[in-house]
N, C-alpha and C positions, 0 to 999 in steps of 0.2 A: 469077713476078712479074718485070715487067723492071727493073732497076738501074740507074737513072738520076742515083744520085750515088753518088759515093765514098765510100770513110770515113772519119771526123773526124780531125782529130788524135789520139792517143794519149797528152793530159797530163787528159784530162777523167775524171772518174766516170764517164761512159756508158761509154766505152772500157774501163773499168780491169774493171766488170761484164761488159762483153760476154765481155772475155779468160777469166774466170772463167767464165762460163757455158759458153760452145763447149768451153773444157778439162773440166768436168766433165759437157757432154753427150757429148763421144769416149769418155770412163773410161766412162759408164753406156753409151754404145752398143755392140752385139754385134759385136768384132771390129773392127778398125781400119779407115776405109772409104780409100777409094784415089781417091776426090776429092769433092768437092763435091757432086756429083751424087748420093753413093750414102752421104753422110755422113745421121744420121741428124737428122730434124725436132726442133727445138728449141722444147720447152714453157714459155712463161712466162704466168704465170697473175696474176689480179688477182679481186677478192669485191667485191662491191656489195649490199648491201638496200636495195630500193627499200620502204624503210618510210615515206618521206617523201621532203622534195627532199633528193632527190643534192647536198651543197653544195661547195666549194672545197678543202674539205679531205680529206675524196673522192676527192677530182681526181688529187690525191696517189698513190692506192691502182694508179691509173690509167695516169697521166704516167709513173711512175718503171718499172715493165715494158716499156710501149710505148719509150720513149727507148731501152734494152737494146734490143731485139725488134729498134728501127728499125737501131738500129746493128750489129747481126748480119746483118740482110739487107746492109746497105749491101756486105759482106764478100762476100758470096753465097751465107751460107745458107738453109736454109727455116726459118722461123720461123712457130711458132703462138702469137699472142697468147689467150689466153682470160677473159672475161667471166664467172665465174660470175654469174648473177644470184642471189641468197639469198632469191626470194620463195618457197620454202616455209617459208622462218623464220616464226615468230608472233608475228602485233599483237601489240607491249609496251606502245605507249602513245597516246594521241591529241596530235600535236603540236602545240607552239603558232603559232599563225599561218595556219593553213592554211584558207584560205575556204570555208566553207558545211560546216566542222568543229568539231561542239560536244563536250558532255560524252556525247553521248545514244550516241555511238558506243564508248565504252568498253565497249559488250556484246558487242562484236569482240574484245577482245582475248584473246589465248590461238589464236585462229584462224590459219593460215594468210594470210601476207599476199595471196594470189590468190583465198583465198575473204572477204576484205573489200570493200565495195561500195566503186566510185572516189568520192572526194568530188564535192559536187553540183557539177552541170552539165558533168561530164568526158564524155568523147564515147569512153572507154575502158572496158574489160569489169570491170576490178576497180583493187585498189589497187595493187598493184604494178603493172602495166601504165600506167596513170596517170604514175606517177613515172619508170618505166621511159622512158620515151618521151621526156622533155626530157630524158634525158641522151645517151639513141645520136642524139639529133637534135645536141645539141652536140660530139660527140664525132667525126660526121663535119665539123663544121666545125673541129674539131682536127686534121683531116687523122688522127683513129686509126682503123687498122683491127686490127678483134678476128673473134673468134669465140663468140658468144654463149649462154651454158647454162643454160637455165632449169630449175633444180633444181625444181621442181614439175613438170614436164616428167619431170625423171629419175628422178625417184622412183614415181608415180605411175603410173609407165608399166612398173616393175620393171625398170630398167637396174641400178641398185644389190644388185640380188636375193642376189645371190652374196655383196658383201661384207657386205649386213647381216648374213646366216644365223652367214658368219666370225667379225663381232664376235660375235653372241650366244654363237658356242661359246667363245670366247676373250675372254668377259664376264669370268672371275676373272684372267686375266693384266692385262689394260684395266684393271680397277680396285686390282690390284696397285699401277700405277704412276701413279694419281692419289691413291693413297692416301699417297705418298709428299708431297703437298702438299697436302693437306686440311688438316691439323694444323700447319703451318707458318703464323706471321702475314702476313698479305699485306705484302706492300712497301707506302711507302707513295707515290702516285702522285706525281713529280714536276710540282709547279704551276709552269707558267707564265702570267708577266703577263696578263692578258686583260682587253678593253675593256671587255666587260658581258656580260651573263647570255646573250646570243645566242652569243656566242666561245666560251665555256663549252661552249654546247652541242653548239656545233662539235666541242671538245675530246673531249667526251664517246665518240665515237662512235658506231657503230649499236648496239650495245651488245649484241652477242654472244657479245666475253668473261667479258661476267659472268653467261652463261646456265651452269644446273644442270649438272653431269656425268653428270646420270642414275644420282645415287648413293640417291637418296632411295626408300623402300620395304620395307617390312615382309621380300618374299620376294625378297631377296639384291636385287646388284648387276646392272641390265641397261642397256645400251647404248643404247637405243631406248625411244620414247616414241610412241606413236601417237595421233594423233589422234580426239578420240569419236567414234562412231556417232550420238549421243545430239546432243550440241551444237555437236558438229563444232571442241573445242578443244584442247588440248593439256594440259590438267590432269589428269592422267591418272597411273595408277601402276599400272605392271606389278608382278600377283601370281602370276606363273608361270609357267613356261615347260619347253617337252620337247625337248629337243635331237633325239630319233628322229623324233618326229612332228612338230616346230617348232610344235606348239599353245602358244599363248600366252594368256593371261585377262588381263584390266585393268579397272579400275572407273576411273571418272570423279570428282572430287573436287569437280566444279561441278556436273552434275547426276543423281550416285547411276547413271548406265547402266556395266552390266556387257557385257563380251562375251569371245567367247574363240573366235579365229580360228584360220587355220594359215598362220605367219610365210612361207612359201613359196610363199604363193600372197596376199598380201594385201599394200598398196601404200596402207595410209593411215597414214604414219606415216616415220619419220625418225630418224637418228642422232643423239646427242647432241652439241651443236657441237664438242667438243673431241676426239670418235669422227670426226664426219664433216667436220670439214679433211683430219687427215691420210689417212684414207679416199682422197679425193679426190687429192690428192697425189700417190698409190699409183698410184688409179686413170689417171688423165691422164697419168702420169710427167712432173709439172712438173720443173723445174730451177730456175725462175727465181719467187719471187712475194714481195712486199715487205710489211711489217707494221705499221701502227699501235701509236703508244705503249701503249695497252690492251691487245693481242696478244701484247707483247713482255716484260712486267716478268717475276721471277721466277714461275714455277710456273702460267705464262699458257698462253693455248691455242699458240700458237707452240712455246713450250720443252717442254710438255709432248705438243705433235705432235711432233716431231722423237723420243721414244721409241714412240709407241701406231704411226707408220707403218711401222716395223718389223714389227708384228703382221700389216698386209696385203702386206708383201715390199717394201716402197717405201723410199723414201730422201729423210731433209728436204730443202728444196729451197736454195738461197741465198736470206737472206731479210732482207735490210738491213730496218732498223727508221728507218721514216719521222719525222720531228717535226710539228708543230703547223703548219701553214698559218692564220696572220692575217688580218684587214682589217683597213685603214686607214678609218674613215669610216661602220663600222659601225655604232655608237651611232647615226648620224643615220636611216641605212639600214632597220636594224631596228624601231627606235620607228613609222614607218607601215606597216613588213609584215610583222613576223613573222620568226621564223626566222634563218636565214641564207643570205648569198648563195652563187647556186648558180654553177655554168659559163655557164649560159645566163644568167643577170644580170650576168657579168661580161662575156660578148661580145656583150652590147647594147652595151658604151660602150670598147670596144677588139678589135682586130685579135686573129684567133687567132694571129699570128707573138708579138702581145705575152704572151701570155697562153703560151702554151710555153715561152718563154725565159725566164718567171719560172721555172717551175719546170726549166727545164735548166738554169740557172749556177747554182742551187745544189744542194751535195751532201743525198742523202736527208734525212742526219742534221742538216740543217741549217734550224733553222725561217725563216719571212719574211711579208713581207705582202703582200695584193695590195690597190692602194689603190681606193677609188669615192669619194675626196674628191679636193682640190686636188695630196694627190701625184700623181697619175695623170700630169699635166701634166710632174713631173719624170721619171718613170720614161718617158716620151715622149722627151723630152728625150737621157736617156740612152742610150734605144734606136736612136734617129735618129745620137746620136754613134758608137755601135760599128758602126753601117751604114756611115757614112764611113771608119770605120779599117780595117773589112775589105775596101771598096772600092778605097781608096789604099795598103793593104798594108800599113800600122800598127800593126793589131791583133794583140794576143798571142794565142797559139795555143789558151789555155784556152778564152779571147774566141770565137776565129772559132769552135771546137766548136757554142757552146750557140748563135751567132748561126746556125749551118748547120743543125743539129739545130730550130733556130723556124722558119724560113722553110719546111722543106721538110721531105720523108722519102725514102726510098729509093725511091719509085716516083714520085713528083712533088713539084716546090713548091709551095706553099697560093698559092692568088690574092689576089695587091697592089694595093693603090692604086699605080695608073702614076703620079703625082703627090704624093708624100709631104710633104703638107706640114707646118709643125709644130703638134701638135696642139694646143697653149695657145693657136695664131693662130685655128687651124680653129674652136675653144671658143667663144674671143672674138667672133668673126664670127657665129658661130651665135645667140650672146647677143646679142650687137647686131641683129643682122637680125629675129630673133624667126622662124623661118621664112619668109621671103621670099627662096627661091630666087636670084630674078632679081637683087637686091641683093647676096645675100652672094655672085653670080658679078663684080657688078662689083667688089667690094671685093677678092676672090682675086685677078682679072686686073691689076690696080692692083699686087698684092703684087712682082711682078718682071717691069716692062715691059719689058725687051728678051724675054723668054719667057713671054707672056701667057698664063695660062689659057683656055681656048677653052671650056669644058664644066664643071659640076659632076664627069659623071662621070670626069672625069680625077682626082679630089680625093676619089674614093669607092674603096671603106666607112669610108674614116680619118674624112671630114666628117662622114659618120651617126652613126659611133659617138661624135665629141665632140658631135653636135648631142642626141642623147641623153641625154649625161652632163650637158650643160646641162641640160635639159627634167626629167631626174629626178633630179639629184645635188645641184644648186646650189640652196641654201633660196631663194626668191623673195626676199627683203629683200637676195639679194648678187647678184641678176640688174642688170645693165646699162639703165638707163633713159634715153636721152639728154636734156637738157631741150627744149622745146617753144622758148622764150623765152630772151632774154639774161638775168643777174641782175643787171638794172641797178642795183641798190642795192650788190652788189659790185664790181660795175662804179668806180663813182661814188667808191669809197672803197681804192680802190689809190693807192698811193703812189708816185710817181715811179720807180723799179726797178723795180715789179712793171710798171708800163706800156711800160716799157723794154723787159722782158722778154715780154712779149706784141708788142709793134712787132717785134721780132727774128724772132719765128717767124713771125709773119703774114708779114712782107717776104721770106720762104726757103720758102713753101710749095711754091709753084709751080713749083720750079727742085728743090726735094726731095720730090716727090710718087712716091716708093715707101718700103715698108717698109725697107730698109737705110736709104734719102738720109733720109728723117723719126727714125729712129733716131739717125743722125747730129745732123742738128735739133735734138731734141729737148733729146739731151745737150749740144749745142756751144754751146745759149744761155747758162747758165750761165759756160761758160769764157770769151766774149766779152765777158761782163757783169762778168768779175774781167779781165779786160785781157790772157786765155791767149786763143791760137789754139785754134778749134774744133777740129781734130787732135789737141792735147796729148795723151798718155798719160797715164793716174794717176799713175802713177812721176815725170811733169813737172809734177803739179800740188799744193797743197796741201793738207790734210783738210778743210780748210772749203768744198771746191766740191762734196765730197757731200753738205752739210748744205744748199749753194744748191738744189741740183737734186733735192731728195727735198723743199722747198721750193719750187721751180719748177713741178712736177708735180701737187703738192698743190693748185697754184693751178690750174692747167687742170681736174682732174680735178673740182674744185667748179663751173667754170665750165660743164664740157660736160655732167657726170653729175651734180651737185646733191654728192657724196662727196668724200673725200680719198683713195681709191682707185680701181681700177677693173681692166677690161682692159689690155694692156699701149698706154701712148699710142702708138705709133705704128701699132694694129693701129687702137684707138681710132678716132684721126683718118682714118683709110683710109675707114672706115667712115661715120663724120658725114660726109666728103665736102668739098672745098673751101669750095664757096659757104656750105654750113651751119656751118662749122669758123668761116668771116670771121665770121660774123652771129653766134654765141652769145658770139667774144673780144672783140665789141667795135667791128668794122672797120664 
């Protein structure tokens, strides 16, 4: 792969893992390599179940390898990211939200998520596949590249062949040392705050770690659980096994079918999750794979992989323990669809440089939110100011990491809107305009007349993604409506200062007809109207000109939008347009 950027600074988490990782893939590779070239390929691995949507917290399992992975390449090593997908796991439950998804499907579960049909009208061969598919579609628009393992795939196919046979033989060692935490009370999970029953579920996770250890059954402890002949589900309980011949017998618990195969030759069936992570582990020789709050508590499949991968010659991997990934605006979000939001719902209404750099400035262990209401607007804001600082060389070095680490990756940077405008302008515009192109092009070009907009697509995918977040974020009662008609009965009943204050901005439109000059405007009427120069600074003026001008605003915003709020006035007035702006104040 070629190296097309450097790498980061070395005050950030990505850095501080990467150093950790490359040190302990030298100690694990055979013999000291003598350059780059002949150093060995560096494993970092990530798990997915596509039991449902893939949501943001997810994203998490995802982000925090890939950012490592990218910043060991950046260095010049080779790096394997890895994908497991977990669709051999089995339907647990039928989710809520999911369309043309009832109760009647609950006779899935216990199956194989690849052998569950996709919900109606998917154009995909089952359920995992389904799901599977909006997230490696957003994941290349994350700019992440993986290598993806379909454990239905590996199993079924007998790749695992060898280590199951292992476990089985080294079934009483294996449950030696979950025995060691059976009988211990579970921790109990650390709750965080969460907005409503959708976060929660977010919280939840795919719910893996609370799967069986494969302790349960009359004839001893086995590692493996196969799925029926009979109904094809995983309810099943092994009554025997021969370690010379690998015959094995099991009966079914859902529907009475008995059979008794020979483990070495048969490929319906699977380790128990806390057998086959660290399996896996072993197998792959990860180095690098990060863990959910569920994976990590005392006596979890993490702490207690880190002894059973021993069993297959392997070595736990570095495994930082991820927090809770939030929304903002959720509640609104959830109440018409269900669920929660995935990657692909968050980059309908934001750039993936944004959506990276949430998750690169903060450290694993550190939770946060990603907003789909009015924050969005600020974290814009934000974003747009540490592009300027690392532009002009301002920004701290922590800063430019996670700004370097969003924009791009070691083999290319993500594609920009050439035109970055600001996204609460772009919102506004959109809201305003209601989809008419042609209009919110003149309103843009207006924005900064000495460097006119020529093209929407100068101003894309930033304009799409806010025109969207309008269209699906903003409840209709707080969309933008301009009025048709003056309010002549408002009108009529202004008091000498208010008309004052209207003559002011009407007589300055023309001479401040862009978004900075009507900014200016808009504030300076006020200071004119207490007897300060339009310039003043806050620091030169009294408390009482905030209370004019949040007053001042008030009065416009009734006049052009019927509200005492709105878009911001000067994107506003760009938009209603001179002649329309005269005709609804009054001129």
């Amino acid at each position: 792969m070629p190296i097309v950027a450097q790498s980061t600074e070395t005050t950030d988490w990505v850095s501080r893992f990467a150093d950790e990782v490359i040190e302990e893939s030298e100690r694990r590779g055979p013999g000291k390599a003598t350059s780059l070239a002949t150093a060995p390929v560096v494993v970092v691995a990530s798990g997915l179940s596509p039991s449902g949507p893939i949501h943001l917290g997810n994203l998490r399992e995802v982000m925090t390898p890939h950012l490592v992975a990218d910043e060991i390449r950046r260095r010049g090593y080779q790096v394997r990211h890895l994908i497991s997908w977990d669709d051999y796991d089995r339907y647990r439950k039928v989710p809520a939200g999911i369309a043309g998804v009832d109760e009647s499907w609950a006779e899935h579960i216990g199956k194989p998520l690849t052998s569950v049909p996709a919900p109606k009208g998917s154009s995909y061969p089952n359920w995992a596949e389904h799901f599977k598919a909006a997230m490696v579609e957003s994941l290349a628009e994350l700019g992440v590249e993986f290598d993806g393992i379909s454990q239905t795939a590996q199993y079924t196919s007998g790749v695992y062949r060898e280590q199951i046979l292992h476990a089985m033989k080294h079934r009483g060692d294996i449950d030696a040392i979950l025995a060691q935490y059976r009988t211990k009370p579970k921790a109990k999970k650390q709750q965080q705050k969460a907005v409503d029953e959708a976060e929660l579920e977010a919280e939840e996770g795919s719910g893996a770690a609370a799967e069986d250890d494969g302790s349960a059954g009359g004839g001893g402890y086995f590692p493996y659980k196969p799925y029926c002949g009979g109904c094809g589900k995983d309810l099943t309980t092994v009554t025997s096994y021969d370690d010379d011949t690998t015959e094995l017998s099991y009966v079914c618990k859902e529907c009475g079918f008995t059979e008794t195969v020979r483990l070495s030759e048969f490929n319906r069936g699977k380790l128990v999750w806390k057998v086959d992570w660290p399996m896996r582990w072993a197998y792959e020789g990860v180095i690098f794979e990060p863990s959910g709050v569920d994976h990590s508590s005392p006596g979890s499949s993490f702490q207690v992989g880190g002894q059973i991968v021993g069993i297959f010659g392997g070595t736990q991997p570095i495994g930082p323990m991820y927090a809770f990934v939030g929304i903002s605006g959720m509640a609104k979000m959830s109440s018409s669809r269900g669920g929660v939001p995935t990657p692909g719902d968050a980059l309908k209404i934001m750039e993936p440089q944004l959506l990276r750099w949430l998750y690169a400035r903060r450290r694993p262990n550190q939770s946060f939110k990603i907003a789909f209401d009015q924050e969005i607007q600020r974290l814009y804001d934000e974003w747009d100011k540490l592009a300027a600082k690392v532009a002009d060389g301002s920004a701290l070095p922590g800063d430019v990491a996670a700004y370097t680490r969003a924009v791009g990756t070691a083999a290319a940077e993500l594609p920009r809107t050439p035109r970055p405008l600001p996204y609460r302008t772009l919102a506004s515009v959109a809201d305003i305009t209601a989809g008419h192109e042609d209009q919110a092009l003149r309103i843009l070009s207006e924005l900064d007349p000495e460097r006119p907009l020529s093209s929407l697509a100068e101003a894309r995918p930033r304009y799409d993604k806010a025109e969207a977040w309008i269209n699906t974020h903003v409840p209709a009662d707080q969309r933008t409506i301009v009025r048709e008609e003056p309010d002549a009965e408002l009108l009529k009943s202004l008091d000498e200062a208010s008309q004052r204050s209207l003559r002011l901005l009407l007589d300055g439109l023309a001479e401040h007809w862009s978004l900075d000059g009507l900014t200016h405007l808009v504030y300076g009427v006020p200071k004119v109207q207490a007897g300060f120069s339009a310039d003043a600074t806050p620091k030169e003026l009294p408390p009482e000109i905030k209370t004019a001008q949040r007053t001042f605003f008030a009065l416009l915003y009734q006049l052009l939008v019927g509200r005492d709020t709105g878009p911001r006035l000067p994107t506003l007035l760009l938009a209603v347009g001179q002649e329309r702006v005269r005709a609804l104040l009054g001129q």
